[in-house]
N, C-alpha and C positions, 0 to 999 in steps of 0.2 A: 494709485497703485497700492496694493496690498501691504500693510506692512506686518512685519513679525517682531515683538516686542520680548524680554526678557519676561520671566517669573521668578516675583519676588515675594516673600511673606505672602502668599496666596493672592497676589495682584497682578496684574500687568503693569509693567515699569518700562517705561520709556525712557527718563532720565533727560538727561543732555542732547542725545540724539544727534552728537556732533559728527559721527562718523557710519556708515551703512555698507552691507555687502550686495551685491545681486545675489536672487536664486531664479534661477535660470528654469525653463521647460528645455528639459534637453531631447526631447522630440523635437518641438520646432526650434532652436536657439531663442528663443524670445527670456527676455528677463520680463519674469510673473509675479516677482516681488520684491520688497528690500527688506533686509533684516536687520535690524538695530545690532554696532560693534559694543558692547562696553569694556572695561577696562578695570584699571585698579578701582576706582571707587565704585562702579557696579557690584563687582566682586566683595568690597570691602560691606555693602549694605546685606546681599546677600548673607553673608557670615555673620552680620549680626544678626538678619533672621533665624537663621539656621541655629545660634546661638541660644536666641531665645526659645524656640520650639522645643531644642531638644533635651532639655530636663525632666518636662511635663509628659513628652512623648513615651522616653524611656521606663517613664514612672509608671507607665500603660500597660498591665498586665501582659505576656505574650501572647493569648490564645482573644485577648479584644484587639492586638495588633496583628491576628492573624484574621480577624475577622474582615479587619480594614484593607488585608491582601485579598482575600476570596472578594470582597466587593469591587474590588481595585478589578479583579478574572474576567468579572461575571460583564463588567461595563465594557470592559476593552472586548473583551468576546461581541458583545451585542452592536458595537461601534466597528468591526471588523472591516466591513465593505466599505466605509466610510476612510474609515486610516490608511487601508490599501493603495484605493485612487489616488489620495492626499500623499501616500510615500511616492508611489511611480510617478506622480506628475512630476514630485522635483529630483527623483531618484534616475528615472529612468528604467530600473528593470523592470518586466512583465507584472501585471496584476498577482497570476498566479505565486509567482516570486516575493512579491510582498508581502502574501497574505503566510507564507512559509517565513521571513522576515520577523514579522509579527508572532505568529504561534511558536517558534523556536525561543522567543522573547518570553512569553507566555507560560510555557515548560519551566522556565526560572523562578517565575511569580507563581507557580503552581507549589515548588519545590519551597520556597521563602512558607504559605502558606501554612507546613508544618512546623515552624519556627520553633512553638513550643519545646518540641520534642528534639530538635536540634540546639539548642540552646540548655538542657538538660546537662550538668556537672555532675561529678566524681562524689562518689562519699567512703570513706573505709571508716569502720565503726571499730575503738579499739586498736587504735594504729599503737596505741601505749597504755600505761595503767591509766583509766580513765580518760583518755584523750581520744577523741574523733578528729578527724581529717576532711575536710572536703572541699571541693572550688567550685567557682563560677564563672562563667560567660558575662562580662560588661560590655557595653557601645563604649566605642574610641569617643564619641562625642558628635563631630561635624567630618564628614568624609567629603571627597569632590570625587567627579567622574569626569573623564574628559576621552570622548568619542568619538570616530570615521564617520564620513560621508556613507561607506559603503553599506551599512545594515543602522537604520536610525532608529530602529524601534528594535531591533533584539540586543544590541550590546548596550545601550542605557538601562532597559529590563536585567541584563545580566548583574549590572551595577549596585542601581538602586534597591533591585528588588531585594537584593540580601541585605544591604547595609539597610535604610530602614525597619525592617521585618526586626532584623536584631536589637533595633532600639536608636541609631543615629540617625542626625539630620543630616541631610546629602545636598549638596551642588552639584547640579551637570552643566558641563558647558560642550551643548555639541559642536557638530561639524554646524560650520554657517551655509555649506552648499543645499543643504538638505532640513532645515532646523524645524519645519512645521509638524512633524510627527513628535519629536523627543516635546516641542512644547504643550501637544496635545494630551499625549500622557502623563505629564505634570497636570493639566486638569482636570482629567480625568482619577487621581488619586486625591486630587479635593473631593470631588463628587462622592466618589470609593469615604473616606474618610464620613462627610457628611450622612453617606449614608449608612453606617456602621455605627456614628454617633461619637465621635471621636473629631477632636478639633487636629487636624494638619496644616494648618497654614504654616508653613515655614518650615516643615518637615524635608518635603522635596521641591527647590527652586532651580530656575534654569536661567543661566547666563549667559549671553550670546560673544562671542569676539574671536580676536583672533591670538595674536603670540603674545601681545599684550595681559591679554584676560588669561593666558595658559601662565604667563610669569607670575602675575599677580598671586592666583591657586597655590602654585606650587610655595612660595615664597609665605604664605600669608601665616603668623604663627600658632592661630587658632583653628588651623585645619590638620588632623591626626594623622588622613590616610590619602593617597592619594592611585584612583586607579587610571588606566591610559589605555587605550587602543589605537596604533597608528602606524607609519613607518619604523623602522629599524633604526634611525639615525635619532628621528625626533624622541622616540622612547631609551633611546639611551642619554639622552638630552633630560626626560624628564624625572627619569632613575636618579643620575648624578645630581640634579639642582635640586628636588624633592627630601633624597635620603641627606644630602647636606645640609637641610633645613630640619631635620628632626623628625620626619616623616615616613610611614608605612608606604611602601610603592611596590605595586603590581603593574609593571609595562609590558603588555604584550607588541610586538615589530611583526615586519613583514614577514614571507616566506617565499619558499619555492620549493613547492610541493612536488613529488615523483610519483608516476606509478609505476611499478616493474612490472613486466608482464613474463611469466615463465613458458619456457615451450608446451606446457601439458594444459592452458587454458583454457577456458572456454572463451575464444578469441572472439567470437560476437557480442557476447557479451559484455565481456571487459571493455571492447568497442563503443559499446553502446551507452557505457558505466562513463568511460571518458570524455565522450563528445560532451554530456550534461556537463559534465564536472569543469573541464573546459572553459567551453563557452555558454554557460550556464551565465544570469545575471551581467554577460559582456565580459566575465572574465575578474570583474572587481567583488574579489573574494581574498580573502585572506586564506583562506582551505580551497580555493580553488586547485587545480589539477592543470600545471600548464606543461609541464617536464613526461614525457612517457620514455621508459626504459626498456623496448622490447630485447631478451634472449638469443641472441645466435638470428643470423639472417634470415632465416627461411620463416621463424617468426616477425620479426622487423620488415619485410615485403609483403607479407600476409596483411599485418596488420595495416602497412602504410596503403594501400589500395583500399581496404574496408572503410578505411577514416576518408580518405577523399573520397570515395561513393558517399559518404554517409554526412559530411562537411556541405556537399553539392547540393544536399535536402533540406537545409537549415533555415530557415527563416526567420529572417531576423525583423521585425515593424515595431511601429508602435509601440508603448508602455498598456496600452488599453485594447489593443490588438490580441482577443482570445487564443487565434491560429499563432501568435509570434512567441518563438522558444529564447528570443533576449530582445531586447532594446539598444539604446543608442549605451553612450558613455557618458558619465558626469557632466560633461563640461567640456567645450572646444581645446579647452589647455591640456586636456590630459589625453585626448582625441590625438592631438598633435604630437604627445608625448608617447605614446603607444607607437604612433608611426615613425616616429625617433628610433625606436628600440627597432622595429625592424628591420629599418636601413642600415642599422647597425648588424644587426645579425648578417645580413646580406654582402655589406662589407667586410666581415671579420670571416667572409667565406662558406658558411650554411647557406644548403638549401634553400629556398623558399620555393617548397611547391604548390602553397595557395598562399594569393595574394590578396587581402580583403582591404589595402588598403584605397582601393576606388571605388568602393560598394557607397552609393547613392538609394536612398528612400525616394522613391516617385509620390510628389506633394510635399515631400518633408527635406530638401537636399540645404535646408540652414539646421537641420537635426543632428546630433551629433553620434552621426554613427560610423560601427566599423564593422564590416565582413569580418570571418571569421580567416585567422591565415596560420600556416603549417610549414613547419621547419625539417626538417631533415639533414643528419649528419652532423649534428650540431657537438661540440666538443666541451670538454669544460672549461676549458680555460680561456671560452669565449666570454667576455664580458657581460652579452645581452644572455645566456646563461648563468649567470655568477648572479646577477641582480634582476629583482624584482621587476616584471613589467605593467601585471595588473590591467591586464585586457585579452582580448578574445584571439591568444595568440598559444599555440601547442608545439611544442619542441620536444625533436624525436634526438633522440641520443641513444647510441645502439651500445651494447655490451653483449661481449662473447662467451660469459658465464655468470653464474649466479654470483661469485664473488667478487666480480668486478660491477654488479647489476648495485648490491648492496653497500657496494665502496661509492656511488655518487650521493646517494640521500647522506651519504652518512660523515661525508669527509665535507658538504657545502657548508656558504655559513650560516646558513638557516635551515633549521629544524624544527618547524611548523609538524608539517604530517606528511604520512606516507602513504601510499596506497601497494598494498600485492595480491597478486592476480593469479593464482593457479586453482590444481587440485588436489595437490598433494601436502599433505596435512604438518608433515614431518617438515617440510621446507618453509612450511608457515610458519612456524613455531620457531623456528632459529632464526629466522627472518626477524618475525618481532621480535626476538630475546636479543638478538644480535644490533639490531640497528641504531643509528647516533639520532633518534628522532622523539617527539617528547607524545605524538600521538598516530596510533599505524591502525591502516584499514585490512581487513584481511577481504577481499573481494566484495569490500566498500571502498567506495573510490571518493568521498568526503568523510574522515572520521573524526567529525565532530560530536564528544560522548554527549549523552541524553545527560539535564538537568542534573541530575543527583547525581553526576558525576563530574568530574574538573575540566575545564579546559585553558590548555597552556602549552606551549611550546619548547623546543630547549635554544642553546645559542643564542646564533643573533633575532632567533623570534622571542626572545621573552627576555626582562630583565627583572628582577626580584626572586623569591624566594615562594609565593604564593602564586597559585594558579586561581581563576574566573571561576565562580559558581560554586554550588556542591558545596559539602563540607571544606573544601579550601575557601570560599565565601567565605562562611561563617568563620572559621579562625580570623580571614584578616581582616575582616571588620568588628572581633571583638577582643577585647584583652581580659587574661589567664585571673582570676583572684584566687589564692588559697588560703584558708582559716582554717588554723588547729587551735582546738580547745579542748579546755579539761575544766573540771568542776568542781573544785576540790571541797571535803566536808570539812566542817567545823574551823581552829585557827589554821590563818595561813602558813606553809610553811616556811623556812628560812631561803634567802635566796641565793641561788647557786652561781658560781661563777665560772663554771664551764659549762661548753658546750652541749645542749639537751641531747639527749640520746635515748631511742626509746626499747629499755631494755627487755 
């Protein structure tokens, strides 16, 4: 059987190999490989490479570390159909979904590539008699990432691509469901490196485990910064144990995302905006779109008729299925866990007017799949609305005006993103000015910004101070230096014992 092995100082490391995960084909359930657990002392080797690498790296002018990004582009580019296949086999979502997966990831390492000119400091000439003023941009040193099953190759890109660029050595330790893509990109940034002329060995290593290997990370005292993408629970788990250890922390958490839809819509539309957004990738999205809000009833029947015509067309197959608009789910556990929540919803009193949890693949019924299913009437003080479900599941929740449409995104505990849906310009704009949410679509129904810009949540979606990418990147993978100097002529003069002041 296949195995998937850790990278370490530009090797494969197997170690001990005491402990191993399944990675499962969740088309057919079969387990397709095993992946090596490590642990503290994984982790602990990895940090010394990471250690060592990253002096000589930093040392690396930024525009020959920007060189070793554009070759890093140009190889993941040309490897594309290759990584795709290799994410859906152990992802499960659609080819075309992966290949979006990847190029979103992409966008980041395009964005890392101007480094130079983001990494550019302050200067004021004459801040005093003869004194200049000016700062710089430093690497923290050794950063770790630690990443979801649900996007394997764009949230590790998010990670790495800025902290390296900027001058650190990184750890990643991804998801273990999914681990063969984040390892692929690890050597493909040797190759990137190599072929730039630039030595990376120890620059970017991957460490594979579980809470063990997340402990270890966060705890270890030669690691500066520490980034996260995952649940709401475990990322306030690795906020509090990270910032207690002296450490920079970016936790992004779950969400539950709304779209509003306003009476003056273009209701096909927005229809059409939500089904993807939906049941897009089965649903296991962090920006996914499971919550819809439609305006006053006659909107709310409009819509709920257009979504079951439109739910009833959906085809769900295969990962390599070009006709299929999603695939199965991760993994039987969470298969299980999905249809958890909707029993719940069901007993806590909603609707359910589509029911997807007996949808069967013909040839694939050990596949782990789910129909697509539809809530209606759903309240909020329904549990299986308060919390994250993470599958191919849309809950309608009616509001009898605009102020009560923007009082649900806004009063939950997570504030991920939002989506609104009208035409009228004037209620967009208070919409987004007004609402408790950290990122809003205005008739985009995923508003995840483009590269150069941030992404991050408020609430219980994000915990820290800094947001993913973009110049919020680059601040928190690097720290502030300022030097003021003056030049003085001829003898020194006497030394002063108050406070400088520059008059």
């Amino acid at each position: 059987m296949r195995e998937i092995q850790h990278l370490i100082a530009g090797q494969a490391y197997r170690g001990e190999a005491l402990r191993f995960g399944e990675v499962f084909d969740p088309n057919t359930g079969e387990v397709q490989a095993q992946v090596v657990l490590g642990g503290e002392a994984e982790v602990a080797l990895a940090v010394a490479a990471a250690r060592r690498a990253q002096p000589a790296w930093a040392a690396v002018n930024p525009q020959r570390r920007a060189r070793v990004m554009f070759a890093f582009k140009r190889l993941v580019e040309a490897r594309m159909a290759e990584l795709a296949a290799l994410l859906s086999s152990e992802h499960g979502k659609v080819i075309a979904d992966s290949r979006g997966d990847i190029q979103r990831g992409l966008e980041v390492i395009e964005f890392a590539c101007g480094v130079p000119h983001a990494l550019k400091g302050e200067f004021t000439e004459g801040a005093g008699p003869g004194i200049d003023v000016w700062s710089m941009r430093q690497p923290l040193g050794v950063a770790a990432g630690i990443t979801p099953f649900n996007f394997p190759a764009m949230i590790p890109m998010w990670m790495f691509g800025v902290a390296v660029a900027v001058g650190n050595a990184f750890i990643l330790k991804p998801s273990e469901k999914d681990p063969s893509v984040p390892v692929r990109l690890a050597e493909l940034f040797l190759e990137a490196g190599a072929e730039a002329g630039v030595d990376v060995a120890g620059v970017l290593n991957v460490v594979h485990g579980d809470k063990s290997a997340v402990d270890a990370l966060l705890t270890h005292p030669d690691i500066a910064a520490i980034s996260f993408v995952g649940s709401s629970d475990i990322a306030a788990y690795v906020y509090a144990t990270a910032a207690a250890h002296g450490k920079r922390v970016q936790a992004m958490g779950g969400a539950k995302n709304h779209g509003v839809i306003l009476p003056d819509a273009d209701l096909e539309a927005a229809a059409e905006d939500i089904l993807g957004a939906a049941f897009g990738s089965a649903g296991e999205r962090c920006m996914a779109l499971p919550v819809v809000v439609p305006v006053g009833e006659k909107t709310a029947e409009a819509f709920r008729t257009l979504m079951v015509d439109k739910m009833a067309g959906l085809k769900v197959g295969v990962s390599s299925d070009p006709q299929a608009q999603y695939g199965p789910v991760v993994s039987a556990a969470h298969r299980r866990r999905v249809s958890d929540y909707i029993a719940l919803g069901v007993a806590e009193g909603a609707e359910l007017v589509v029911d997807g949890r007996d949808f069967r693949l013909q040839g694939h019924e050990d596949g782990f799949f789910l129909g697509p299913s539809l809530f209606d009437h759903v309240r909020p003080d329904m549990r299986a609305y308060r919390e994250e479900i993470f599958g191919p599941v849309l809950q309608m929740v009616r509001a009898d005006s605009f102020e009560a449409a923007l009082a649900l995104p806004s009063q939950h505990d997570y504030g991920n993103g939002v989506a609104l849906f009208t035409r009228n310009g004037r209620a967009a704009r208070e919409f987004a000015s007004r609402v408790n949410v950290g990122m809003v679509g205005i008739n985009v129904p995923i508003p995840v910004p483009v590269a150069y810009h941030s992404f991050g949540g408020w609430k219980r979606s994000a915990f820290g101070d800094a947001n993913q990418h973009g110049m919020e990147g680059v601040r928190f993978f690097t720290k502030v230096k300022t030097v003021t100097a003056r030049w003085p002529e001829g003898e020194s003069a006497e030394g002063a014992f108050v406070i400088p002041t520059m008059r």
